[in-house]
N, C-alpha and C positions, 0 to 999 in steps of 0.2 A: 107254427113254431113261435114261442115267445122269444118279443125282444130285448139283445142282452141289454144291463142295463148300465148306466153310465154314474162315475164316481165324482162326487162337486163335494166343496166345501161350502159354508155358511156360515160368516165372521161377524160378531162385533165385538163392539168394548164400547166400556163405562171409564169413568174416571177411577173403578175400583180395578175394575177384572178387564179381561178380553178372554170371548170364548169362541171356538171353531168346533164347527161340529160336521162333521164326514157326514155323507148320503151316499145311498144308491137312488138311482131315478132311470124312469124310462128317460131313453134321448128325444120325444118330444115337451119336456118336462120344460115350465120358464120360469122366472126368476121368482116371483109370486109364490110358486106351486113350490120350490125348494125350501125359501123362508117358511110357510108355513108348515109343512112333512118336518122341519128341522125341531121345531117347538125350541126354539129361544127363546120366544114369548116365554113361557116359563120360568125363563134364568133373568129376563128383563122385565116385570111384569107394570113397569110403570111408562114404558115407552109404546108408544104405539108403530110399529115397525113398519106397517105394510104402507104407513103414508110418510113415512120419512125416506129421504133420496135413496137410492140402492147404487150399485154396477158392480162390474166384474175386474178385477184385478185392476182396481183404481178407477176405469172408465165409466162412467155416468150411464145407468143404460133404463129402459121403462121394466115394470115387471113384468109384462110380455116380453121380453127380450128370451126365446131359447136361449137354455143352456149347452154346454158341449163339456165332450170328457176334459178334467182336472179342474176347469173355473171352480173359482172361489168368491163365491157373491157377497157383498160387501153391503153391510147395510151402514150408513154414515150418520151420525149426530150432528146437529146445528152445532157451528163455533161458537164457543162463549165470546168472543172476540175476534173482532175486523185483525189479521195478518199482519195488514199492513201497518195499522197502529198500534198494534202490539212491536213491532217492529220499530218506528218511530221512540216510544217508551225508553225502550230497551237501550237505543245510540244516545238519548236525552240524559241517561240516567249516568252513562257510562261516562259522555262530557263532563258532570258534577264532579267525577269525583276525580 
């Protein structure tokens, strides 16, 4: 008997778009194996995705990480900018004026 199969999503964005794209996957299926069945490569074709950080619903995870029904695997972009000194900027800016 085939196993049924399990429904994940597959997120990212650009400073243009964000795109989510639904699967089915077997449930031994891991983060790796989604990102690539999902072909975002395609909608991003200038990032290299599979070495850029990933997780699941926020949490930082390896691409071996199984998945499980509903996760929504996250692939994350380098910040153009340290938080916190954008942060700092932003109260500097607002004292001026």
């Amino acid at each position: 008997m085939a196993e049924a199969l399990i429904e994940v999503e597959v997120a990212y964005a650009d400073a243009e778009q964000q795109l989510i794209i639904p699967l089915n996957l077997a449930p031994t299926s891991c983060v790796q194996e989604a990102i690539t069945l999902s072909g975002i490569e395609d909608y991003f074709p200038d990032c290299n995705l599979l070495t850029m950080p990933v997780g699941i619903f926020g949490k930082r995870c390896s691409l071996d990480q199984v998945v499980t029904v509903g996760d929504r695997v996250e692939i994350y972009r380098p910040l153009l900018c340290d938080p916190k000194m954008a942060r700092r900027n932003r109260a500097l800016s607002a004292q001026k004026k």
